[in-house]
C-alpha positions as CSV (number, residue, x, y, z in Angstrom):
1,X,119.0,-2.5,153.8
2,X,118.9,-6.0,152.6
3,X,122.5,-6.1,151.5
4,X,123.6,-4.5,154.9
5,X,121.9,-6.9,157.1
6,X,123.3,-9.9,154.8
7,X,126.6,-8.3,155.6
8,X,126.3,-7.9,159.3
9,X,124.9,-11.8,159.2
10,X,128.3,-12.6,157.2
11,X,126.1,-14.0,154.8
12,X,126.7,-13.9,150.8
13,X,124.6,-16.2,149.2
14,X,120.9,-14.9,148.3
15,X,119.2,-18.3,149.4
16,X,118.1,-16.7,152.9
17,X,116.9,-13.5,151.5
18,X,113.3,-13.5,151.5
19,X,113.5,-14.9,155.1
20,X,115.9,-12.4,156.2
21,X,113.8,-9.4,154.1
22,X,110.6,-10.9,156.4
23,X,113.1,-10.3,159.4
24,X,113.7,-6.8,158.6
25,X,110.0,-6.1,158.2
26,X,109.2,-7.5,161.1
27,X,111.8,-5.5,163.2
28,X,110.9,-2.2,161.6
29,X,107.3,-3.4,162.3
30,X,108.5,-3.7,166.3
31,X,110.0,-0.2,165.7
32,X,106.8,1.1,164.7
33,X,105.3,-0.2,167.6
34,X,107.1,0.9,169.9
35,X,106.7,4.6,168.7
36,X,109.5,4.7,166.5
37,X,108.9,6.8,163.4
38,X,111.6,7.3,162.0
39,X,111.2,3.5,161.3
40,X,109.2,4.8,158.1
41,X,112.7,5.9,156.7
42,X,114.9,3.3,156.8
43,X,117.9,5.2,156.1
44,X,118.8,6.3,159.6
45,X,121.8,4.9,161.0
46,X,120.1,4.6,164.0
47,X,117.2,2.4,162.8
48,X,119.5,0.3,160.5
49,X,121.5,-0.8,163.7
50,X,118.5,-1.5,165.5
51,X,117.5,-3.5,162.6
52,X,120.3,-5.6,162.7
53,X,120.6,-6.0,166.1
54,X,116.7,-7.6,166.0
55,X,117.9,-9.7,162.8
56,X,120.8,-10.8,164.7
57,X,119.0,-11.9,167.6
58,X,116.2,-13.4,165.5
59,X,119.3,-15.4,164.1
60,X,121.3,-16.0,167.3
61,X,123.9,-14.9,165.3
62,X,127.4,-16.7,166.9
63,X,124.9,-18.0,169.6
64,X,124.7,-14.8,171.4
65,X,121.1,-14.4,171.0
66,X,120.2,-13.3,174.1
67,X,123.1,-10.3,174.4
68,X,121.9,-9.1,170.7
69,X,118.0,-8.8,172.3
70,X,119.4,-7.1,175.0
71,X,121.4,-4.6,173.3
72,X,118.0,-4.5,170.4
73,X,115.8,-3.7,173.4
74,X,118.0,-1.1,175.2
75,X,118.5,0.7,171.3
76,X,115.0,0.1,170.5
77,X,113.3,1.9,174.2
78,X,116.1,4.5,173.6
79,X,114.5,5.5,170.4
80,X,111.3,5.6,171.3
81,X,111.9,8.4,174.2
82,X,114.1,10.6,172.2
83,X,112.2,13.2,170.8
84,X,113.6,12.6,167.2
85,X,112.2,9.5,166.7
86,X,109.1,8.9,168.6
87,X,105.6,9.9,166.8
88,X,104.4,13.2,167.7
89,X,101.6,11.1,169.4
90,X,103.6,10.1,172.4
91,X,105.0,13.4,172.7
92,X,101.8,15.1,173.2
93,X,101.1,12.7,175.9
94,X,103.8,13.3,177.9
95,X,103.2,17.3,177.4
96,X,99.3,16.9,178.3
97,X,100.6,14.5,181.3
98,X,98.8,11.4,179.8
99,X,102.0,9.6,179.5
């Protein structure tokens, strides 16, 4: 996922990429949180984009911070309702009307 993010940043050098591999982490970390498990398998599309989107906020990539958190956030809570990618956990809630 490395070399996608680096290409989504416009970046080519490898001088960033330990900070930008932390960056990644950390966004499929937020994922996670948030209830996301197909975050475990970072080769959904959906979960790559959300990725970058984080990176690119985390980045304020061409100063549009802000719009790239907002469209992270929107991807991000859209994931973690649809049944595909949020844990069985939250799922159960809802059925057992705990959620």
């Amino acid at each position: 996922m490395l070399e996608r993010i680096k290409q989504a940043l416009r970046i080519s050098n490898d001088s960033l990429d330990e900070d930008i591999a932390e960056n990644i982490a950390a966004g499929v970390d937020d994922l996670r949180r948030r209830g996301v498990e197909a975050a475990v398998t970072s080769t959904e599309k959906l979960v790559i984009r959300a990725v970058e989107l984080y990176c690119k906020w985390n980045y304020d990539y061409l100063g549009k911070g802000d719009a790239w958190y907002t469209h992270y956030e929107a991807l991000a809570t859209a994931m973690a309702l649809a049944q595909e990618y949020a844990s069985d956990k939250y799922w159960e809630d809802v059925n057992n009307g705990n959620e």
